[in-house]
DRENVO-813080 format. One record per residue (C-alpha): residue in three letters; x, z, y negated. Coordinates in pm, 1 decimal. Example, Ala and Ser with C-alpha at 12.3 -4.5 7.8 and 13.67 -1.06 7.14 Angstrom:
! residues 2
REC   code         px         pz         py
REC    ALA     1230.0      780.0      450.0
REC    SER     1367.0      714.0      106.0
//
This chain:
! residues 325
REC   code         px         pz         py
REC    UNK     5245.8     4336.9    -9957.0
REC    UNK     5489.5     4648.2    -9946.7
REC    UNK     5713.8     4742.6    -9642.7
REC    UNK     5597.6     5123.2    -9770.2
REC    UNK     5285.5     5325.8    -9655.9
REC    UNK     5022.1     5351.0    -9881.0
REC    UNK     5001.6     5634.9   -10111.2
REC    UNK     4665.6     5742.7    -9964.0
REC    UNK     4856.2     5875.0    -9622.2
REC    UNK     5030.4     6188.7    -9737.6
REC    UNK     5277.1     6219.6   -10012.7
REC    UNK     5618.6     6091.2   -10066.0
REC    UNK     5850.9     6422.5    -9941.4
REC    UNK     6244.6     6431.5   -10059.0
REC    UNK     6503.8     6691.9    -9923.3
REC    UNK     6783.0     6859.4   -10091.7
REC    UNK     6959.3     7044.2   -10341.8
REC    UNK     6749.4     7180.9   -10671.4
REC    UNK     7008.9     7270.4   -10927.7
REC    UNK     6989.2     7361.3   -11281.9
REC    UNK     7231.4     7146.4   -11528.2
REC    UNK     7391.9     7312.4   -11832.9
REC    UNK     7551.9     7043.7   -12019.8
REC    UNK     7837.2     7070.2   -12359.3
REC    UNK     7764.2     6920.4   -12642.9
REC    UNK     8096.7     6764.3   -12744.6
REC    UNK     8288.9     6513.1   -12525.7
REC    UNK     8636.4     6610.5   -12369.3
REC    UNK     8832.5     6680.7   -12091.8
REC    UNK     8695.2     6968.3   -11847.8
REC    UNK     8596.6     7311.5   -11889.0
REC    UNK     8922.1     7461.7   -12017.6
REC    UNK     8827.7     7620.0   -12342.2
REC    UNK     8554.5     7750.5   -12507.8
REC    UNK     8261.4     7557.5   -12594.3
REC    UNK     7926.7     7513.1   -12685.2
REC    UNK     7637.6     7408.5   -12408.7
REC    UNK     7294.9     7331.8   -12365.4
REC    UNK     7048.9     7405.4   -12117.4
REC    UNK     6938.3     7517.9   -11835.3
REC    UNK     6813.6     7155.1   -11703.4
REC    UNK     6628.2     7137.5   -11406.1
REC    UNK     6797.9     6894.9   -11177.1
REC    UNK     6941.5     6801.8   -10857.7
REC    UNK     6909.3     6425.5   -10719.5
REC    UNK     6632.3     6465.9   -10512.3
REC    UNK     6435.8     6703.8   -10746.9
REC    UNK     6480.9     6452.4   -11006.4
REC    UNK     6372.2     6184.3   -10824.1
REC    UNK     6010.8     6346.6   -10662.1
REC    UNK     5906.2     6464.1   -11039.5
REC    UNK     5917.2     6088.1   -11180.1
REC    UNK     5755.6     5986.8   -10840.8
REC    UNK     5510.8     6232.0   -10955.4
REC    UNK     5516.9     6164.5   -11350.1
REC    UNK     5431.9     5783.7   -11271.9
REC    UNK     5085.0     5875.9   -11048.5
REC    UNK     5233.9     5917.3   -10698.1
REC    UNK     5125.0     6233.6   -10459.5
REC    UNK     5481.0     6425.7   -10425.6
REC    UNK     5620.1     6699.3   -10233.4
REC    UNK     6001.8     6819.3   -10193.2
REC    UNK     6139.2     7057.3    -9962.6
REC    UNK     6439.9     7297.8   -10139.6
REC    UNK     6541.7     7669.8   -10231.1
REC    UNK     6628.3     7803.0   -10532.9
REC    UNK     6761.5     8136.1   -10631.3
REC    UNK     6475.2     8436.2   -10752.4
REC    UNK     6650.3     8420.1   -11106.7
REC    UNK     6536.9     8235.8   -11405.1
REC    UNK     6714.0     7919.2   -11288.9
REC    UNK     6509.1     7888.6   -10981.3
REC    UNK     6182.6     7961.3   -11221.8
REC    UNK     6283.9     7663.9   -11450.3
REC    UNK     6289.2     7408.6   -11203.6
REC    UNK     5955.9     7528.3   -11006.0
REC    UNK     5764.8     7535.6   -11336.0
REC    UNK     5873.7     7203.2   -11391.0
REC    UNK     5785.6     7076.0   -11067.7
REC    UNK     5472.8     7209.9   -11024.2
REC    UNK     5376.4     7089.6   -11420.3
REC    UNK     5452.7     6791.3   -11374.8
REC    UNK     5215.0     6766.1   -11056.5
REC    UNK     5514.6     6805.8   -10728.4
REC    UNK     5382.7     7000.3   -10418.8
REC    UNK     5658.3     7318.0   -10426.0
REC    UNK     5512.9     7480.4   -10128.2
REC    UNK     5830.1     7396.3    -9929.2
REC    UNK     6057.4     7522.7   -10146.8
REC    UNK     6216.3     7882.4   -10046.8
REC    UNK     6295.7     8122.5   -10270.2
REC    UNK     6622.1     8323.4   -10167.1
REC    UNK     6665.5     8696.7   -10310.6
REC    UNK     7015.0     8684.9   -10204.7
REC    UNK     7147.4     8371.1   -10320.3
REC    UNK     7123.0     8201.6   -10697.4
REC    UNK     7008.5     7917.7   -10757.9
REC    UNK     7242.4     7625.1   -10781.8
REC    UNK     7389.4     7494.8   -11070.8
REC    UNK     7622.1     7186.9   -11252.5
REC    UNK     7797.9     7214.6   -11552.5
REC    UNK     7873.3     6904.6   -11694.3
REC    UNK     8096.6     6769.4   -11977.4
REC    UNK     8099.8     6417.3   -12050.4
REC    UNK     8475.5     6224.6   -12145.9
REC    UNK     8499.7     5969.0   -12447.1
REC    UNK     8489.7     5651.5   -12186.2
REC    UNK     8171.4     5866.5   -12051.8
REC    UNK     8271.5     5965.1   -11756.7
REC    UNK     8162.6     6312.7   -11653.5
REC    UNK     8368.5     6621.1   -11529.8
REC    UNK     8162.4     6793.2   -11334.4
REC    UNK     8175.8     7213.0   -11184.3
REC    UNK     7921.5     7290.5   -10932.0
REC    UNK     7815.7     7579.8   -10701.7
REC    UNK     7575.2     7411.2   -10433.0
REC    UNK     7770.0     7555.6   -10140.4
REC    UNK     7752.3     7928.2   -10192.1
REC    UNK     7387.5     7893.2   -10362.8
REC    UNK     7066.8     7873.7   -10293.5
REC    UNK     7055.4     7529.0   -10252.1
REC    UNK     7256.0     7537.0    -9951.9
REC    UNK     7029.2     7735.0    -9731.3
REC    UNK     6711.7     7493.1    -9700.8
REC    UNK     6600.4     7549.9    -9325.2
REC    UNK     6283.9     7447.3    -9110.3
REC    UNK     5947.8     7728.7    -9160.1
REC    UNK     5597.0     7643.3    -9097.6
REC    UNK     5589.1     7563.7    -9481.2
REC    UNK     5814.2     7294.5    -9452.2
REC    UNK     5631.6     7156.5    -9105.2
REC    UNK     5300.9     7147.3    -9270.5
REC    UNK     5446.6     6947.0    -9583.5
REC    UNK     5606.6     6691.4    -9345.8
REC    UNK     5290.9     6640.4    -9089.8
REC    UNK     5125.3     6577.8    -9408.1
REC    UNK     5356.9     6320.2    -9561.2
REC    UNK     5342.9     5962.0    -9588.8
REC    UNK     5707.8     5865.2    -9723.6
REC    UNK     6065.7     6048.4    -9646.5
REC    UNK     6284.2     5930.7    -9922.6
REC    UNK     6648.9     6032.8    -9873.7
REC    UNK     6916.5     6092.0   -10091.2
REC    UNK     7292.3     6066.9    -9970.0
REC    UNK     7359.8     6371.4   -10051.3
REC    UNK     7214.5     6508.8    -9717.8
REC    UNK     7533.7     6375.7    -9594.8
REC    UNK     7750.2     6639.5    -9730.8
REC    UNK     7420.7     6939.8    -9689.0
REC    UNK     7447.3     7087.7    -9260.1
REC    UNK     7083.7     7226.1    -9316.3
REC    UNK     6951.4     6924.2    -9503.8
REC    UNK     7050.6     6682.0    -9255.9
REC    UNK     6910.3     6875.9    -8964.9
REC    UNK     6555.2     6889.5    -9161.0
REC    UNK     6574.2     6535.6    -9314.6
REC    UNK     6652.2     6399.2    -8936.5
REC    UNK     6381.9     6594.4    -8825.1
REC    UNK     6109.1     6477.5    -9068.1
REC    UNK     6244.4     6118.8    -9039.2
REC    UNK     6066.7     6109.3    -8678.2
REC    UNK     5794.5     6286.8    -8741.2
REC    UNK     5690.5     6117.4    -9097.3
REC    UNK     5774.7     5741.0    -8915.8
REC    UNK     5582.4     5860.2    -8582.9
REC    UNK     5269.7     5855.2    -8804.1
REC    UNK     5277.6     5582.8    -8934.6
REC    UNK     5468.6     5669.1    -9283.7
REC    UNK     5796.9     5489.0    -9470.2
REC    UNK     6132.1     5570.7    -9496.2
REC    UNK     6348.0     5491.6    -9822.8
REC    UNK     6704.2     5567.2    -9842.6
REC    UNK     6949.4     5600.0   -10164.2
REC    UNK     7242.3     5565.0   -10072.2
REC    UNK     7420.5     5736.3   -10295.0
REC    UNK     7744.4     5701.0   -10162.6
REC    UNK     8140.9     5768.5   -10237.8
REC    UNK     8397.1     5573.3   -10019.4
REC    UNK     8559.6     5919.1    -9973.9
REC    UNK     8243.6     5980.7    -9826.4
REC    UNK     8215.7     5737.3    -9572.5
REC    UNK     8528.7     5862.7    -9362.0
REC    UNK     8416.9     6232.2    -9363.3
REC    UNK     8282.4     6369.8    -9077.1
REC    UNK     7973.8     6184.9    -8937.3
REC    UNK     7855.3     6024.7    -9251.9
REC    UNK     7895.6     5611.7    -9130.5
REC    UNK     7715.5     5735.1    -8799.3
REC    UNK     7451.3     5891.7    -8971.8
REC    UNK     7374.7     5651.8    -9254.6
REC    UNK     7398.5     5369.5    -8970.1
REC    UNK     7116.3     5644.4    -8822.3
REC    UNK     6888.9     5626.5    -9143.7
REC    UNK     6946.1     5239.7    -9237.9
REC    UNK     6820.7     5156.4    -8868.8
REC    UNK     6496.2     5341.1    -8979.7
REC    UNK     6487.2     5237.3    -9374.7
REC    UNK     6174.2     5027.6    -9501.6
REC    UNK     6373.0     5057.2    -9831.8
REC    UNK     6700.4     5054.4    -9924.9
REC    UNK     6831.7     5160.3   -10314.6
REC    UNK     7177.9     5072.5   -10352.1
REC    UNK     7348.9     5060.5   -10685.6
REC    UNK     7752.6     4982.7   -10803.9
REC    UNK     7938.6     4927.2   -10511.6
REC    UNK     7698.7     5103.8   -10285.0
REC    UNK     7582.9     4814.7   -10049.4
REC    UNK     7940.0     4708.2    -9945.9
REC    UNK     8020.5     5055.1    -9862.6
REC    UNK     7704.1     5102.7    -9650.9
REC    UNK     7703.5     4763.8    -9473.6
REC    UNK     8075.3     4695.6    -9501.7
REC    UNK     8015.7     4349.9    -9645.4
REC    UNK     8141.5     4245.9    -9956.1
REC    UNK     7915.1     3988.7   -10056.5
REC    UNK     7614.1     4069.0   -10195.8
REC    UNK     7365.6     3804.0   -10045.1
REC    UNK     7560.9     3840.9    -9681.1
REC    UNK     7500.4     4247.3    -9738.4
REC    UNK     7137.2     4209.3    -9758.0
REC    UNK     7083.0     3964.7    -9546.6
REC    UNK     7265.9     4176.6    -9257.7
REC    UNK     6993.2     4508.0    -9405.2
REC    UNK     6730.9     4247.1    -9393.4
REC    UNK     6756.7     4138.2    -9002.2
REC    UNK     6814.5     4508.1    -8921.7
REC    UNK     6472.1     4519.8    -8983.4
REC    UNK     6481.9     4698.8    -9335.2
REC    UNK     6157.7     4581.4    -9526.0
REC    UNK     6308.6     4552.9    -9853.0
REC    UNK     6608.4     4612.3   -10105.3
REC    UNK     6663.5     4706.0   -10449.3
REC    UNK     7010.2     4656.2   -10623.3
REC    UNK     7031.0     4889.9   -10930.3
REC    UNK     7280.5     4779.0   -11191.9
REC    UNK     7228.4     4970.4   -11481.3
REC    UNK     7200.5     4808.6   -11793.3
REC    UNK     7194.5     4450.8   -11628.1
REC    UNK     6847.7     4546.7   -11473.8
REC    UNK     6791.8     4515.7   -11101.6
REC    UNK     6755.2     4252.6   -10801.8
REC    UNK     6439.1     4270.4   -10538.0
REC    UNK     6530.6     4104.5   -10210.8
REC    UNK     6281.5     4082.0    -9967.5
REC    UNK     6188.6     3893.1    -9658.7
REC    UNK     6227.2     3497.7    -9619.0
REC    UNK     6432.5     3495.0    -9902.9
REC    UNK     6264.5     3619.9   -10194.3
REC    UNK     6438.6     3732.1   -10460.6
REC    UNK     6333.0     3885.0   -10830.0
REC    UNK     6585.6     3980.5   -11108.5
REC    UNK     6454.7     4217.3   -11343.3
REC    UNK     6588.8     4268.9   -11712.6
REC    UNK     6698.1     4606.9   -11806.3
REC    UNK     6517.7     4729.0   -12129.6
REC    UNK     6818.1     4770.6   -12393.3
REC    UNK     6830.0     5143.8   -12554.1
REC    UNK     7100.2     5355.0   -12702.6
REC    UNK     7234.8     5568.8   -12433.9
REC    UNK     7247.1     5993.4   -12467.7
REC    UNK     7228.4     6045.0   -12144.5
REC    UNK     7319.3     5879.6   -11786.9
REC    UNK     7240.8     6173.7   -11541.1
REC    UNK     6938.6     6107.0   -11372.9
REC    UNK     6886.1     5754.3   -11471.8
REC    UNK     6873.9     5642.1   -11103.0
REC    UNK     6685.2     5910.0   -10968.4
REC    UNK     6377.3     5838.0   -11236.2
REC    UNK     6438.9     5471.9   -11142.5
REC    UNK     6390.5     5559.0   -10768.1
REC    UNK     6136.3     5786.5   -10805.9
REC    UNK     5897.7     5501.9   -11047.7
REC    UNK     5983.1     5205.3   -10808.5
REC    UNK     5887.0     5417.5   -10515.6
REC    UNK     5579.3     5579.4   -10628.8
REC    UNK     5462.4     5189.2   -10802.6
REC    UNK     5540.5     5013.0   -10442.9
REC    UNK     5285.9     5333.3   -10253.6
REC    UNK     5065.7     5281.7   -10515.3
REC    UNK     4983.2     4900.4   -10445.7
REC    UNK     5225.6     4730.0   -10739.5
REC    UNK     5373.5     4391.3   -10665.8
REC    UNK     5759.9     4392.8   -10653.7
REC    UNK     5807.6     4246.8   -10992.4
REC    UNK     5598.5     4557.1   -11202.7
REC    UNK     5764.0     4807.6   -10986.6
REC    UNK     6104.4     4693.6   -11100.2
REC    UNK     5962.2     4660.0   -11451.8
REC    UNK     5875.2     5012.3   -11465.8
REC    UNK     6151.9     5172.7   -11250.2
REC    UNK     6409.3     5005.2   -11507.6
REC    UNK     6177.0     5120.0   -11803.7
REC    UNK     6198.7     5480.3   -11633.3
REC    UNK     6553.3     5474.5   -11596.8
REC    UNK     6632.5     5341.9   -11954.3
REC    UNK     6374.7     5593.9   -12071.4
REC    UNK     6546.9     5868.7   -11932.7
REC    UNK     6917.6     5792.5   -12072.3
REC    UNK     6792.1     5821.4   -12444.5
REC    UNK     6672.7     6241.5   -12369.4
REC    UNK     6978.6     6488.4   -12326.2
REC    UNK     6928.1     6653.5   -11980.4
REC    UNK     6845.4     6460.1   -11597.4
REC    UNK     6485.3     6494.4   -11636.4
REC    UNK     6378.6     6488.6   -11967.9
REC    UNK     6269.7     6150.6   -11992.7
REC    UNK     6099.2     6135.2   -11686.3
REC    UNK     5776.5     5998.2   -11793.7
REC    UNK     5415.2     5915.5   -11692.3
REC    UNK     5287.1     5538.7   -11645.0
REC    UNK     5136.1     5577.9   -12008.9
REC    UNK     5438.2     5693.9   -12151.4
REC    UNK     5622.4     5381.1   -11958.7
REC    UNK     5363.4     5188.7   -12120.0
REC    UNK     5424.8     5245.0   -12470.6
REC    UNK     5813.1     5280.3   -12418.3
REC    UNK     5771.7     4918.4   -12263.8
REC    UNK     5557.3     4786.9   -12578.7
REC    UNK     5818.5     4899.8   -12839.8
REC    UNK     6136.8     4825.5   -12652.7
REC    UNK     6350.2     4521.2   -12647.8
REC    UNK     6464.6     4374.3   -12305.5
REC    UNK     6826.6     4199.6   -12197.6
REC    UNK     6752.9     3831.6   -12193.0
REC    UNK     6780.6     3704.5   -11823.0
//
């Protein structure tokens, strides 16, 4: 059985920032000299995230604003193709939409130049769109980047009570940066959203930093008396780790691909374990397709591109070799 409600209650909602990504085309340092780029993307984390949720089957709704430019029009026509509920999204005359530049380094890290803060994407607020979306939902799945977003906390705290009050799920990705933790009220409010979580996505070093426990098996065992239902350790291209209740534990092998890509590998791999769980899948497929989703995604230039439908996952699957355990 999952700890998350069923699909069949209301859709799975996310909150936050809807960007566009323009990306170069040749590795370096920065953004210091002319060069060519690629794009726009549609993107953000959480927009990322509810259009695989969608791609793999699951009802899906996000709450957002873009710009009323050609950047906001991208990512709505991708949304709502691709079968997300957009009726919560505002669309700001006055603002653009946001947007990420992104260059990747030869040991592929990124460099990164955003505007979130003066955009578009900044300026998500409560209307009677975004209270009928929530009293409909049936899942709230957060991203940690309503820790650094005023409005988006206000909204996501909001529709946390509401969406739980009816009988609806809670998932939470982290999502975290130890610079993060010491700024502002960021430990008091993740403490705020774990205490709430049915489902918790860490990945890299994110569960020490949320439970302050080192150890792996102590940090989950700490989530799992809190009363979180389950939790799902991303690591990339070693697969990922199911813990549940009375110690069950499943290690899933990552599918082995040739990497374009990174951004948005996560998100897709969130957004297919999350809509798999609400649609009735066992632990075990649900980790089989989130890490097929993610893998999928890191062989198509741009954070959404590979986000794919339970078909698509199907066939990628079929023809694609897997780590051995």
């Amino acid at each position: 059985m999952t700890s998350l409600a069923p699909d069949a209650l209301g859709p799975t909602v996310t909150i936050g920032e809807i960007l566009v990504e323009i990306v170069a085309t040749s590795e370096g340092e920065g953004f210091r000299e002319p060069l060519n780029l690629i794009g726009p993307f549609p993107s953000g984390a959480p927009a990322i995230f509810i259009d695989q949720c969608a791609r793999i089957g699951g009802s899906a709704g996000i709450v957002g604003a873009v710009g009323d430019d050609d950047f906001g029009k991208v990512n709505i026509d991708r949304l709502q193709r691709d079968g997300v509920d957009v009726s919560a999204v505002a669309v700001s005359t006055d603002h653009p939409t946001g947007s990420a530049f992104v260059r990747y380094r030869p040991d592929g890290s990124r460099d990164f130049v955003f505007n979130i803060a003066k955009s578009a994407a900044a300026l998500i607020e409560w209307t009677p769109q975004v209270a009928r979306l929530v009293n409909r939902a049936g899942h709230l799945h957060i991203m940690g980047t309503v820790f650094a977003m005023p409005s988006a906390w206000e909204i996501t705290r909001r529709a946390a009570d509401i969406i739980k009050a009816r009988g609806g799920s809670l998932s939470l990705d982290p999502n975290l940066r130890k610079e993060l933790i010491g700024h502002g009220q960021t430990r008091e409010r993740l403490e705020q959203l774990m205490a709430m979580s049915d489902l918790i996505l860490p990945s890299g070093p994110e569960l020490a930093l949320a439970t302050g426990i080192a150890d792996e098996r102590a940090a989950v065992q700490s989530l799992l008396e809190r009363g979180v239902g389950e939790i799902v350790v991303k690591r990339g291209d070693a697969g990922s780790t199911y813990y549940g209740r009375h110690g069950v534990r499943i290690d899933c092998a990552a599918f082995l691909v040739d990497e374009l890509d990174p951004t948005g590998a996560g998100d897709c791999f969130g957004g297919a374990y999350v809509g798999c769980r609400r649609l009735g899948l066992e632990p075990a497929e649900a980790l089989t397709y989130a890490n097929a989703a993610g893998a999928r995604n890191v062989t198509v230039r741009g954070p959404m591109e590979g986000a794919a439908t339970r078909a698509e996952l199907d066939d990628f699957m079929a023809r694609t070799e897997r780590a051995r355990p």
